[in-house]
C-alpha positions as CSV (number, residue, x, y, z in Angstrom):
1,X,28.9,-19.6,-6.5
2,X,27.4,-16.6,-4.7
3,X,27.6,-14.5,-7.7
4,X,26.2,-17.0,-9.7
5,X,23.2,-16.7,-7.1
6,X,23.1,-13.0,-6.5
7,X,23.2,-12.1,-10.5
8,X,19.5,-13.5,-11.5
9,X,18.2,-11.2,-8.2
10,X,19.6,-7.7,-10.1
11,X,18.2,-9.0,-13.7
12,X,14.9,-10.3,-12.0
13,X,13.2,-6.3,-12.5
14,X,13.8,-6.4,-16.2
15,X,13.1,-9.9,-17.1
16,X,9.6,-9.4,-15.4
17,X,8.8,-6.6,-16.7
18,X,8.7,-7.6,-20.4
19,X,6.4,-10.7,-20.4
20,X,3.5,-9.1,-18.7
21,X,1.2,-6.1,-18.8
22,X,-1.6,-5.5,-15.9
23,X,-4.9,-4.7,-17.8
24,X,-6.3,-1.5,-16.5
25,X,-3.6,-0.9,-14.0
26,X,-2.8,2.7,-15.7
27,X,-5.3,5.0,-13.1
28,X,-3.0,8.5,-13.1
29,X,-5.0,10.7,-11.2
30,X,-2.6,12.8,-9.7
31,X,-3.0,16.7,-9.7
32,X,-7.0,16.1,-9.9
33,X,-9.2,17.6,-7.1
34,X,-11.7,15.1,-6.3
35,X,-14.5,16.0,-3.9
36,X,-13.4,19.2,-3.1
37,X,-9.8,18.4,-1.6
38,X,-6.6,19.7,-2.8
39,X,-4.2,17.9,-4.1
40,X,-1.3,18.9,-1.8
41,X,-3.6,17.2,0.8
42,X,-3.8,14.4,-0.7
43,X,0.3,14.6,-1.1
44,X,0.2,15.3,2.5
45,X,-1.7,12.1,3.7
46,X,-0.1,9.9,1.3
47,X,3.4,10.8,3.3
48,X,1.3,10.0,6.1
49,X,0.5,6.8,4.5
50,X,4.2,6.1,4.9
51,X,5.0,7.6,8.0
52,X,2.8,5.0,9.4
53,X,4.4,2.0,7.6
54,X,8.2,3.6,8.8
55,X,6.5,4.1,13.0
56,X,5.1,0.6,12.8
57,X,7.7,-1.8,10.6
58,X,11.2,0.6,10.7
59,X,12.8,2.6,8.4
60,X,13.0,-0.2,5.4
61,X,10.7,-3.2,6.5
62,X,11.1,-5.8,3.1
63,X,6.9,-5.5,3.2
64,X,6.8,-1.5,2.6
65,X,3.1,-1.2,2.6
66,X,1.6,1.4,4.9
67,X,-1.8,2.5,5.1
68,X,-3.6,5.2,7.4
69,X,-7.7,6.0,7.1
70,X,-8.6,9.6,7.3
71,X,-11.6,11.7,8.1
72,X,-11.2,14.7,5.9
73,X,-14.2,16.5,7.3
74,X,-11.9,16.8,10.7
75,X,-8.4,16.9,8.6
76,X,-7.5,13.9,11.1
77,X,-6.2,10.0,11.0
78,X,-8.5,8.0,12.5
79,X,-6.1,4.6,12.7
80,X,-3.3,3.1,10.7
81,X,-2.2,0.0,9.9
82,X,1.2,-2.0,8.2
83,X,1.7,-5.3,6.5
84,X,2.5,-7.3,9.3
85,X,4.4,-10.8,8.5
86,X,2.7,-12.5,11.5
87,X,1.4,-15.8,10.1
88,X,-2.2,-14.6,8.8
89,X,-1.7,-13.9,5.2
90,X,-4.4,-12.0,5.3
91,X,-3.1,-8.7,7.5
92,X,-2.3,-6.3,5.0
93,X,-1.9,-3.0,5.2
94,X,-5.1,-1.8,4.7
95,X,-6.5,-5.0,6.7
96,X,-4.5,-3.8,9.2
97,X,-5.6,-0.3,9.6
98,X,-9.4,-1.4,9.3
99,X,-9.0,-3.6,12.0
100,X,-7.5,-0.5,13.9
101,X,-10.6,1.6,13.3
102,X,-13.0,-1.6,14.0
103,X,-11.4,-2.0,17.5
104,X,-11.2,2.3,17.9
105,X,-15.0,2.5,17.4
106,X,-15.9,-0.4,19.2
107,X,-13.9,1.2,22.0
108,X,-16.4,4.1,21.5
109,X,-19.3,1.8,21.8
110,X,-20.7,2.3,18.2
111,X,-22.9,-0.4,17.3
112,X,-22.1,-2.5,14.3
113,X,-24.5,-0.5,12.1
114,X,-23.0,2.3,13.4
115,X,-19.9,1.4,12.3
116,X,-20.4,0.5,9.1
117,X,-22.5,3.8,8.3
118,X,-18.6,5.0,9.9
119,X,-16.8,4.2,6.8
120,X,-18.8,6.0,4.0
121,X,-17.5,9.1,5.6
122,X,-13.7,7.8,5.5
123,X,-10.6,7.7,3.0
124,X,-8.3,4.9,3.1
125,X,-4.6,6.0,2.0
126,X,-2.4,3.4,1.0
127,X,1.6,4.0,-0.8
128,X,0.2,0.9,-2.7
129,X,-2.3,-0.3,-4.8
130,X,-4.4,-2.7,-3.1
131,X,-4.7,-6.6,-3.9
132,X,-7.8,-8.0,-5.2
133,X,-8.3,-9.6,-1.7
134,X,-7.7,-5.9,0.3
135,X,-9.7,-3.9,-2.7
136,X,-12.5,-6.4,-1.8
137,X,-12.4,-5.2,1.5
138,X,-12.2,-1.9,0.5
139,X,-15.4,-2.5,-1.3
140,X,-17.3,-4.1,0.8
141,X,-16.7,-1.8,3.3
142,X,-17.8,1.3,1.4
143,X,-15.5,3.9,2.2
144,X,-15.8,7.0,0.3
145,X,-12.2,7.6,-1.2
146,X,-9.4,5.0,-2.0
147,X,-6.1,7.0,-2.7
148,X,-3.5,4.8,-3.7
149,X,0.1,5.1,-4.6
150,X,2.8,2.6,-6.6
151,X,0.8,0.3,-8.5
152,X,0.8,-3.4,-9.1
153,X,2.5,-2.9,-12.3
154,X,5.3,-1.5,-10.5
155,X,5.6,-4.1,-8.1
156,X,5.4,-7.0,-10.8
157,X,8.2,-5.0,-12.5
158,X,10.3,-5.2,-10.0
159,X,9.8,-8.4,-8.6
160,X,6.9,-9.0,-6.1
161,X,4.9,-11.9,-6.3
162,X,1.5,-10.1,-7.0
163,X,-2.2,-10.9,-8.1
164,X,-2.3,-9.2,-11.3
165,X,-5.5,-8.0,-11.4
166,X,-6.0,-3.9,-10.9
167,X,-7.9,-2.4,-8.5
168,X,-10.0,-0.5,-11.1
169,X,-11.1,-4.0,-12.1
170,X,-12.2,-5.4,-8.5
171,X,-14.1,-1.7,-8.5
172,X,-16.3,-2.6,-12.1
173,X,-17.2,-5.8,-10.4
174,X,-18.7,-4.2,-7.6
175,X,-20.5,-1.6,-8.6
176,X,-23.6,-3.8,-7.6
177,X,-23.0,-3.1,-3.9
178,X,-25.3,-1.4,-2.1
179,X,-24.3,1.7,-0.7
180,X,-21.3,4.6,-1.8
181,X,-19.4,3.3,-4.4
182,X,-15.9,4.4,-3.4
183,X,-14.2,7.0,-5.6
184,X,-10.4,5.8,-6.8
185,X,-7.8,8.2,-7.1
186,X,-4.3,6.5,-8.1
187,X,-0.5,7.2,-8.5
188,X,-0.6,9.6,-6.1
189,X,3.3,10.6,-5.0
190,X,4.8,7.8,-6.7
191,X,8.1,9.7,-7.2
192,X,8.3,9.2,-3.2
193,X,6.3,5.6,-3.0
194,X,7.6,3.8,-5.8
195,X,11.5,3.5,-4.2
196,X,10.1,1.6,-0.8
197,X,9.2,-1.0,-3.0
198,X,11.8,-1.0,-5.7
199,X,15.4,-2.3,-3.3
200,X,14.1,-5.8,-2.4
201,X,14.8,-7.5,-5.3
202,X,17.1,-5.1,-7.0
203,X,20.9,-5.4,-5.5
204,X,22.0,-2.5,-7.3
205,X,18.9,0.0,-6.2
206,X,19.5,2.2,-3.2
207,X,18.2,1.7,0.3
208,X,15.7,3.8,1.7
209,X,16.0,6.2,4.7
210,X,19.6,6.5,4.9
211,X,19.7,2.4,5.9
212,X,22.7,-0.1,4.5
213,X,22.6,-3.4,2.0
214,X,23.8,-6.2,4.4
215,X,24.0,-10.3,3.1
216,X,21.3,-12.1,4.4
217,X,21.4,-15.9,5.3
218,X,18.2,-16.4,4.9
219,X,17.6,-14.8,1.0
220,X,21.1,-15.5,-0.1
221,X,21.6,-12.0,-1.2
222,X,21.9,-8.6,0.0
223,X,19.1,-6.6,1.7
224,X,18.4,-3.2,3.2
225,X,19.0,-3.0,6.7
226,X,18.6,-0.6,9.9
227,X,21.9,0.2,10.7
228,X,20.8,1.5,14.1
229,X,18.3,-1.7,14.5
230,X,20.0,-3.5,18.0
């Protein structure tokens, strides 16, 4: 009976990926030098991008999205953020690290049109492509730069439940926003963002970080663990 359970999980990846394509989801843009910054910064803040997931969530949380906002005129993080499984569906990643810089510049007593002039000047870095609903936000915020690594495609290929709807999509829709319209840059470092998101529903693909595939109750199959975790 448990294999009979635990064979559709390392099959799921492949049936997926066959019955759907996400329109407009192919947005390569790494190498390019966009606004004047290197692309080995951008490599450098996309590792960043998943430092912060591995400081906040482990070494191989199930939700691998990690997100950190940058001020390149400083070459500093100003906040980052996880997907947190708290209860709100809406914390995300990148909700998470926008909420971070929201409470950061309150802190510094910026006014709320203060802030919001704040985030024109910003880059938000995350190893994923953003939903609809966190592109939105994106959006409606107005930062300056969206970097983004695996992409939704990936993650429908491999089994996570997704929006299919690209982020280059949500971005056509708003170009009526007043304000900067953000510039996209995407795929960046997938050789390094694309395995935190490829083991959870994949028996047979490797952990990350050096952690171990362990049977859980509550999936009824194996999953990457912290061996370390107490």
């Amino acid at each position: 009976m448990l294999a009979f359970k635990l064979a559709p999980m390392a099959l799921l990846a492949a049936f997926t990926a066959a019955h759907f394509t996400v329109p407009n989801d192919d947005q390569n843009m790494s190498g390019l030098v966009v606004n004047g910054i290197p692309y080995s910064t951008r490599v450098k803040y996309m590792r960043l991008a998943n430092e912060a997931l591995f400081s906040q969530s482990g070494p191989c949380p199930f939700a691998a999205y990690g997100t950190i906002i940058v001020n390149h005129t400083s070459d500093e993080i100003v906040c980052r953020g996880a997907n947190f499984r708290t209860g709100d569906p809406t914390i995300h990643g990148e909700i998470s690290a926008i909420n971070a810089c929201t409470a950061h510049f309150v802190s510094l007593n910026m006014t709320a049109s203060e802030i919001f002039q704040a985030w024109g000047q910003l880059s938000i870095y995350t190893n994923a492509e953003s939903c609809p609903m966190c592109a939105s936000a994106i959006r409606w915020a107005g930062f300056k730069e969206y970097i983004y690594g695996t992409t939704i495609q990936h993650n429908y290929n491999v089994g996570w439940g997704v929006i299919t709807m690209a982020s280059y999509d949500v971005f056509q829709q708003s170009r009526q926003l007043p304000g900067f319209q953000t510039s996209m840059l995407g795929q960046i470092l997938t050789n390094e963002t694309d395995p935190l998101f490829s083991w959870q529903y994949n028996e047979s693909y490797p952990c990350p970080n050096n952690c171990v595939r362990q049977y859980s109750e509550t999936r009824g199959y194996t999953t990457c663990v912290d061996p370390n975790a107490k």
